[in-house]
C-alpha positions as CSV (number, residue, x, y, z in Angstrom):
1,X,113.6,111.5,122.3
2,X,113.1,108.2,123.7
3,X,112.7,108.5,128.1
4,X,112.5,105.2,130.5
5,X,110.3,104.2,133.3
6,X,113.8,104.4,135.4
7,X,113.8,108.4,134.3
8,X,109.9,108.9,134.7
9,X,109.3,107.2,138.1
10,X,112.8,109.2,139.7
11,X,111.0,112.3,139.0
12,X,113.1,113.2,136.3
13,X,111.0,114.5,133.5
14,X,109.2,116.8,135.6
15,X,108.0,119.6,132.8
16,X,108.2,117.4,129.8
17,X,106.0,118.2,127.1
18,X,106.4,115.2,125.4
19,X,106.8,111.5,126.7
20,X,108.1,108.7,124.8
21,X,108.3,104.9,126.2
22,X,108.7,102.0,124.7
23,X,109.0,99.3,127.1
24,X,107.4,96.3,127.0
25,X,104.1,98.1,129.0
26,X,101.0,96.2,129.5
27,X,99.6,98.6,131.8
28,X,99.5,102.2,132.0
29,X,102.1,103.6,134.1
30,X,100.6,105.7,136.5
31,X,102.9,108.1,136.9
32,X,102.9,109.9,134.1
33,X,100.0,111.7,136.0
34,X,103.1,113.8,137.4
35,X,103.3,115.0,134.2
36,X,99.8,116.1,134.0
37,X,100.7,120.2,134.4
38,X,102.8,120.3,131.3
39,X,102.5,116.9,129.2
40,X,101.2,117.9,125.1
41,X,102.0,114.5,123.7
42,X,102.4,111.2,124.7
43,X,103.8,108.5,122.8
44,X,103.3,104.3,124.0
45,X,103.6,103.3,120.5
46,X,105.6,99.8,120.3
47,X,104.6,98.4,123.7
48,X,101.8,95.4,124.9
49,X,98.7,97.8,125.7
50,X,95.7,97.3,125.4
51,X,93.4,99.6,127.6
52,X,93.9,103.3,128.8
53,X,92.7,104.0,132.3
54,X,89.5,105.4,132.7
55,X,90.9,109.3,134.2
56,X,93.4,109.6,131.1
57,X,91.4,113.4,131.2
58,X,93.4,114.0,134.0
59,X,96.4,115.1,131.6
60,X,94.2,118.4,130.9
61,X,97.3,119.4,128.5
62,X,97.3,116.5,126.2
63,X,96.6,117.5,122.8
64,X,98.4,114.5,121.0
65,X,98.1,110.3,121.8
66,X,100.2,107.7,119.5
67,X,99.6,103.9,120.7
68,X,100.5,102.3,117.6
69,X,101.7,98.7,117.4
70,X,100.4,97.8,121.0
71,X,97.0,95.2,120.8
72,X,94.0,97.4,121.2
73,X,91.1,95.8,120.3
74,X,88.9,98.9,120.3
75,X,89.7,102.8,120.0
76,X,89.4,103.6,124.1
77,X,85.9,105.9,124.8
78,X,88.4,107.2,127.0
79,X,89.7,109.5,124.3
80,X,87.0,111.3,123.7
81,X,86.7,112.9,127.2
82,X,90.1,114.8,127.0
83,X,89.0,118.0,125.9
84,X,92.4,119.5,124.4
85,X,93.2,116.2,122.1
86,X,93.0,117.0,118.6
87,X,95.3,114.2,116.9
88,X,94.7,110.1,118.1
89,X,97.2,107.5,116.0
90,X,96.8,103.9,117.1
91,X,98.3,102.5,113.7
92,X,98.7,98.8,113.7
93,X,96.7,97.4,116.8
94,X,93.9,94.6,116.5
95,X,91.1,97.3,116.3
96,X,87.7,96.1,115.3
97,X,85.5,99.2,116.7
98,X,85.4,102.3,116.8
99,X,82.9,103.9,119.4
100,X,81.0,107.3,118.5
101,X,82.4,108.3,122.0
102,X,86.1,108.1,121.5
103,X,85.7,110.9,119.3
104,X,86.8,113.8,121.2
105,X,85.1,117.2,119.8
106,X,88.3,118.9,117.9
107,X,89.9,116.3,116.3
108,X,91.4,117.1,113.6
109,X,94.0,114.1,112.3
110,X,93.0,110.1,113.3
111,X,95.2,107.3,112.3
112,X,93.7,104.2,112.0
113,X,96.1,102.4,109.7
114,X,96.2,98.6,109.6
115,X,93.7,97.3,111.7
116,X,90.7,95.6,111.3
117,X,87.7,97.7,111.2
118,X,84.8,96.7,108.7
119,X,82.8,100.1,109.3
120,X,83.1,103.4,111.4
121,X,80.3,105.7,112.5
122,X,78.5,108.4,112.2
123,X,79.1,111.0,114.3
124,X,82.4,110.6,112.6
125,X,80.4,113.3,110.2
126,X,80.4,115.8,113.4
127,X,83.9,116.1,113.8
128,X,83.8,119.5,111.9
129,X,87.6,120.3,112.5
130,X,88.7,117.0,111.0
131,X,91.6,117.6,108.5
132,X,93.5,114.2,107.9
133,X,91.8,110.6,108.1
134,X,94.0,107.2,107.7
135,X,92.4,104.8,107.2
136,X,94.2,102.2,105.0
137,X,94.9,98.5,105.5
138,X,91.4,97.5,106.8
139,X,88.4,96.0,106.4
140,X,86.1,98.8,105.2
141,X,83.0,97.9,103.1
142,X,81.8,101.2,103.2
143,X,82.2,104.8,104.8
144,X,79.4,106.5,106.4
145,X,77.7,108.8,104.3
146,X,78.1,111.7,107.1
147,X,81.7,112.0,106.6
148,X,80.5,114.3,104.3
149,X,79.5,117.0,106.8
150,X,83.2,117.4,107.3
151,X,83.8,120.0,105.5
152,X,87.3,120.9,106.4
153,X,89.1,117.2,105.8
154,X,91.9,117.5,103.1
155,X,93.5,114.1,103.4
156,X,92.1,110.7,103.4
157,X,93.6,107.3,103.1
158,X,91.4,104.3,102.3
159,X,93.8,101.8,100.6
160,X,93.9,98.2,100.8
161,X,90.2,98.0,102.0
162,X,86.7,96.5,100.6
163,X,84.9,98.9,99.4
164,X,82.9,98.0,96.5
165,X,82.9,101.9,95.2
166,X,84.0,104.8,95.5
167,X,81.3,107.3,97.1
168,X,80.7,109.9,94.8
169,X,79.9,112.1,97.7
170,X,83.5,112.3,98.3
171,X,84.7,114.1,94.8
172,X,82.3,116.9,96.3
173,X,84.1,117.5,99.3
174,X,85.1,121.4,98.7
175,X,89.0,120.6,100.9
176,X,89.9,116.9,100.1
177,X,92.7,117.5,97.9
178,X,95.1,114.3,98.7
179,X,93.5,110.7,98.0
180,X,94.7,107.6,98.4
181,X,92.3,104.6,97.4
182,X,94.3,101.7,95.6
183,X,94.0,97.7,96.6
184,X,90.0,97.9,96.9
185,X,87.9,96.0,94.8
186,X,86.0,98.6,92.9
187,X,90.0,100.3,91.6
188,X,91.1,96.9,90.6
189,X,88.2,96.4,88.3
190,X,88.9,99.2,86.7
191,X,92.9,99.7,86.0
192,X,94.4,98.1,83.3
193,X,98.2,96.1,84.1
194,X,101.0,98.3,83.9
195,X,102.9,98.3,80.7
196,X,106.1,95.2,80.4
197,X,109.2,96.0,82.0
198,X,112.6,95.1,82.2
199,X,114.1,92.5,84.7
200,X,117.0,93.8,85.7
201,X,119.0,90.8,88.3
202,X,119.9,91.8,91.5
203,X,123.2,90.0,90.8
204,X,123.8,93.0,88.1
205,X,123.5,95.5,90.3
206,X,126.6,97.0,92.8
207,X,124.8,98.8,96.1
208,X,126.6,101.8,97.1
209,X,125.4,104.5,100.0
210,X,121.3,105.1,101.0
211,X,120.5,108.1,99.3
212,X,117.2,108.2,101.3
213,X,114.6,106.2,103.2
214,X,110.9,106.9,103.4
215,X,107.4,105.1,104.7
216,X,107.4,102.1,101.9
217,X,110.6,101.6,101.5
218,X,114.9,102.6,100.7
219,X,116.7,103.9,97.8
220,X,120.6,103.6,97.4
221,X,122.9,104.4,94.7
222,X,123.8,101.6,92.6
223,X,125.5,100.6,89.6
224,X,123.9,98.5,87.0
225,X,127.2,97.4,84.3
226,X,129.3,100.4,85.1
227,X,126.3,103.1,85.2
228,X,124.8,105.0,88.2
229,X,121.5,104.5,88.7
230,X,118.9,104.5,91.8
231,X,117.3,101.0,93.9
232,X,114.0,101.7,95.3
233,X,113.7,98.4,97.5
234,X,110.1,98.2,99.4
235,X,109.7,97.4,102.8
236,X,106.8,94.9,101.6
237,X,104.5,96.5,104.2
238,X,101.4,98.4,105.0
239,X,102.5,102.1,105.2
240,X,99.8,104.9,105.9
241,X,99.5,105.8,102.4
242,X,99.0,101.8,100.9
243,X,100.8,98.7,99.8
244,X,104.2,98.7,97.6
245,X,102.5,97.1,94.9
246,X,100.7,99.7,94.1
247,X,103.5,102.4,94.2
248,X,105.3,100.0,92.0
249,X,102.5,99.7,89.3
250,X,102.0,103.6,89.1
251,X,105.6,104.3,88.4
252,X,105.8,101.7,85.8
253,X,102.3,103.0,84.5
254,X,103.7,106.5,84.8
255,X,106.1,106.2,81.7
256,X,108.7,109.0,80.6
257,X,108.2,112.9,81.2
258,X,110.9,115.3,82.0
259,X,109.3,116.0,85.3
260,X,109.2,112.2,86.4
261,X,111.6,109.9,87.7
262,X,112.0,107.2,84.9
263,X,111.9,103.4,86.0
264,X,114.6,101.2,84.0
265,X,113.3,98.2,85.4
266,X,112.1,95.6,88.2
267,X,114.5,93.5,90.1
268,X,112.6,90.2,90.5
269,X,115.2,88.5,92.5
270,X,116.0,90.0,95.5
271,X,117.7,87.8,98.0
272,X,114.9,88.9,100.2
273,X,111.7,88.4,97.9
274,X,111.3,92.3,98.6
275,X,109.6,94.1,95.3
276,X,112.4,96.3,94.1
277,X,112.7,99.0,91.1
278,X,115.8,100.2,89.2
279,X,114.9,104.0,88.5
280,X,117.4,106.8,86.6
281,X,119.6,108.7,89.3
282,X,118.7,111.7,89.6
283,X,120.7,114.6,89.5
284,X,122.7,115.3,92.8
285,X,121.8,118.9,92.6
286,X,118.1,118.5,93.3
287,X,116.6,118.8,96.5
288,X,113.5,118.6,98.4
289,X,111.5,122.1,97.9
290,X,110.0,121.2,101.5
291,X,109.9,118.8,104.1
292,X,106.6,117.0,105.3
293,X,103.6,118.5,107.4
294,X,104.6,118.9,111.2
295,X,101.9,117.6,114.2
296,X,101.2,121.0,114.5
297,X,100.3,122.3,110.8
298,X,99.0,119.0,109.8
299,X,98.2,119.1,106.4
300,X,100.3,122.2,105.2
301,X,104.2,121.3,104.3
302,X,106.9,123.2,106.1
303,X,109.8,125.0,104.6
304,X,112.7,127.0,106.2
305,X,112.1,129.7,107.3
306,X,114.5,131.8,104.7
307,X,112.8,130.4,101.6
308,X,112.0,132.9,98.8
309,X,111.1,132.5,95.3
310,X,112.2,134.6,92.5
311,X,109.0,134.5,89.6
312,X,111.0,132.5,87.2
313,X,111.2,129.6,90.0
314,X,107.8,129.8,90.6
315,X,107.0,129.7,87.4
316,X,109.1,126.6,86.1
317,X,107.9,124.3,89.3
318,X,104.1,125.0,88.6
319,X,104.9,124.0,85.2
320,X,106.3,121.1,85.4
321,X,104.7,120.1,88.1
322,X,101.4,120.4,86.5
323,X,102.5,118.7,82.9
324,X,103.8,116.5,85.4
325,X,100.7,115.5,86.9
326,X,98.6,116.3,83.2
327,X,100.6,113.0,81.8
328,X,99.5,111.4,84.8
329,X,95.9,111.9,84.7
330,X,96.2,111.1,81.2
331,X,98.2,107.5,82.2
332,X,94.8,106.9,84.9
333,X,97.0,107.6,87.7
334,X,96.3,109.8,90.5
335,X,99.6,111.0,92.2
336,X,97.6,111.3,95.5
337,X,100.0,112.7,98.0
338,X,101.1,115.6,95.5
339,X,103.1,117.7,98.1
340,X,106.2,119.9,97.6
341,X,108.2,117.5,100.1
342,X,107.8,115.0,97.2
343,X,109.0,117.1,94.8
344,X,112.7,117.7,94.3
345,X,113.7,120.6,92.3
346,X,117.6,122.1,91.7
347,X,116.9,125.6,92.7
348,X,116.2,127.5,89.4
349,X,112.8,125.8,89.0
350,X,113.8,122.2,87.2
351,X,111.4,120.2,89.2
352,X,110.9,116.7,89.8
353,X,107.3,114.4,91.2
354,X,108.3,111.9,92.9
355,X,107.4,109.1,95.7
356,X,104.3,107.3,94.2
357,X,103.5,105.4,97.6
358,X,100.0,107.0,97.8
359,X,99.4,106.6,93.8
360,X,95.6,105.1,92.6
361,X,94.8,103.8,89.2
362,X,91.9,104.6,87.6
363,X,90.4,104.0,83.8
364,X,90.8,107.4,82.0
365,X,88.3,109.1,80.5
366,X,85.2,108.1,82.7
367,X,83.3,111.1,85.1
368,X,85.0,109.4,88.1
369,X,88.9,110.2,86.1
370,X,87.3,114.0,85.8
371,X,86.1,114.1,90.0
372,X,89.7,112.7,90.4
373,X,91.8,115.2,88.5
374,X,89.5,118.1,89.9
375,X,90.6,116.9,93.5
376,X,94.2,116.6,92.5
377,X,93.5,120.1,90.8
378,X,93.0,121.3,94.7
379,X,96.6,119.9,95.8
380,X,98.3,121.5,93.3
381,X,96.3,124.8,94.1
382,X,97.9,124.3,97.7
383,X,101.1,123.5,96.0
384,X,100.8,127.2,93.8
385,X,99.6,129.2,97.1
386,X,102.9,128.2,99.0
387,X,105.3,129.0,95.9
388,X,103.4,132.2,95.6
389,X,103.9,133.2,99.7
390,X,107.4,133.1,99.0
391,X,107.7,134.6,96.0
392,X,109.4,138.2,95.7
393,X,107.3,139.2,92.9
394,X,103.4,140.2,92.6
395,X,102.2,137.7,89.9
396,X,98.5,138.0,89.4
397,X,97.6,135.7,86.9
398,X,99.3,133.0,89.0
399,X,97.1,134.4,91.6
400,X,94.0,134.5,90.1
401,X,94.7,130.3,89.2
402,X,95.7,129.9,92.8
403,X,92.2,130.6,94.0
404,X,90.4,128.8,91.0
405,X,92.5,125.7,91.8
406,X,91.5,125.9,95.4
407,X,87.6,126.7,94.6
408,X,85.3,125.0,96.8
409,X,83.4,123.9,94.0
410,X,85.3,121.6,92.3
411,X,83.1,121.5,88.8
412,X,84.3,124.9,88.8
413,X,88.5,124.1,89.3
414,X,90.2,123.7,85.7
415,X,91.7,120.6,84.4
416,X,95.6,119.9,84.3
417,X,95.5,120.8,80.5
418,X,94.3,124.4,81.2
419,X,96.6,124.9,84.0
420,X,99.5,124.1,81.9
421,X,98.0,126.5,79.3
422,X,97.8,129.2,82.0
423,X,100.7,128.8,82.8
424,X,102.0,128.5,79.5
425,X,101.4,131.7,78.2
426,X,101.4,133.3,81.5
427,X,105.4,132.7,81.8
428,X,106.0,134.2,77.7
């Protein structure tokens, strides 16, 4: 809910737990110290700042601080003196640093997402609760060799940066399990052009209602000569995961499977020079088998409450979920955001991977494909250990993969071929 200075300085938001303005502020209204016995989140995203004031730790609740798309030049020190803050997003600012002392001790999600920083530091390593790292759309030429340390980070975005390589360091990590790394210079030496596609002319197509909008871009129902289909038209901007591009290229690359959306074609006209795909409809009976992380479980998806899974269900969207992402790996794509609220399934198990926005390429058959696949190995694990928590039924073997997915070891996790055999002749 968005609240305005006129509310906040009448003394009407007394209690709030969570403060929104967007209003043109250069300067850090003061009174939201009012707010400093109650107030969890703030929110200044979409205004002029550029500093916070120096006793920000007087708001002894805060545990969460958005200031994207304001004109910070460097993540405030500031920060890292409120002891309760465990999530910092300044998305889209001007920042070029990022000071060892802005880090405050529990953070555990930082979104750094289109600015300008060439290299972070080290004590970044000693963040030891660290979960979720966005880093896409800078400047990066490296990453500091401590990040290793944390030992608990399970989502990392470094799109659209410069790094020269990948650090091998990273396919170690025993809880990174969702990787997005497309638009540097060491993936596009190694990914081959997506295979020819049809053009399909915007002036063929008949837009009908939005079936659904998401971070890179919006899909409607269409008709192309008469027949339904779906139009996937990209924002053309950085989102958190990467750059539309890429998303387009991995569909493309993706091909036909039964559990993936099929592409028909590429509209390479659009009144707007936006990139645009023409993709199958799918069935109107399929829906979303969960909706996206909350601020508060931060990596983990959320599903209602009343959710339950009878075996065969279970069974059927592990299956096709993993041949799913088995053709893939094979293809030298890595899905990298491989998350039940991207996968749409129709209620008896028929499932469906979609929303490639956080998709790399990568040449197949080299030891960095096999350090990929065992980290994608690790979402789907996640994936299986939320089916099986809702599940009415006590299914071992589908346990015992569960926790050989999610080793910590990931030499020791299976490939995609092996979990499909599993499961394979676990379900006959």
């Amino acid at each position: 809910m968005m609240h305005t200075l006129e509310q906040l300085r009448a003394g009407q938001l007394a209690g709030v737990t969570r403060l929104q303005l967007r209003a043109g502020l250069t300067e850090f209204p003061r009174e939201i110290f009012d707010l400093a016995d109650s107030l969890e989140i703030l929110d200044l995203s979409g205004n002029a700042l550029s500093r916070l004031p120096d006793d920000l730790p007087r708001l002894k609740h805060l545990r969460i601080i958005f200031c994207s798309d304001n004109q910070f030049t460097e993540l405030p020190e500031v920060l890292g003196k409120c002891a309760a803050l465990t999530m910092i997003g300044f998305r889209a600012n001007q920042i070029t640093s990022v000071p060892a002392a802005a880090l405050p001790g529990g953070l555990r999600w930082l979104v750094l997402t289109d600015n300008r920083l060439e290299q972070l530091p080290e004590e970044l390593g000693q963040c030891a609760d660290l979960q979720k790292l966005m880093l896409s759309g800078n400047r990066l030429r490296a990453l500091p060799e401590e990040l290793a340390n944390c030992g608990k980070l399970e989502l990392l975005r470094i799109a659209a940066n410069n790094l020269p390589q990948l650090p091998q360091w990273l396919l170690a990590m025993p809880r990174l399990s969702w990787l997005a790394f497309a638009g540097n210079p060491f993936s596009a030496a190694h990914t081959a052009a997506p295979p020819p596609v049809t053009n399909i002319s915007w002036h063929e197509l008949s837009l009908q209602e939005k079936l659904g909008e998401g971070a890179s871009g919006i899909i409607h129902r269409a008709s192309l000569n008469g027949a339904p289909v779906a139009v996937k038209v990209f924002k053309g901007a950085m989102t958190s995961d990467g750059l539309p591009e890429h998303e387009m290229a991995a569909c493309i690359g993706a091909g036909k499977h039964p559990n993936l959306i099929p592409v028909l074609g590429i509209i390479p006209d659009h009144p707007e020079e936006l990139p645009a795909l023409v993709m199958q409809l799918v069935d109107s009976s399929l829906r979303n088998l969960a909706g996206p992380p909350s601020l508060q479980s931060c990596t983990r998806d959320i599903y209602a409450e009343d959710t339950c899974f009878s075996a065969d269900v279970v069974f059927n969207i592990a299956l096709g979920i993993a041949s799913a992402a088995e053709r893939l790996h094979a293809q030298g794509i890595m899905h990298g955001d491989l998350y039940a609220h991207n996968i749409l399934y129709c209620g008896k198990g028929n499932a469906v991977l979609g929303d490639f926005g956080a998709a790399s390429l990568f040449e197949p058959g080299t030891p960095l494909s096999s350090g990929l696949q065992q980290l994608e190995v690790r979402a789907f694990g996640c994936l299986l250990e939320e089916l099986l928590e809702r599940c009415d039924a006590n299914l071992s073997q589908l346990e015992q993969l569960k926790r050989d997915c999610l080793s910590p070891s990931p030499l020791a996790r299976p490939a995609f071929a092996e979990v499909v055999a599993r499961l394979s002749s676990s379900a006959t």
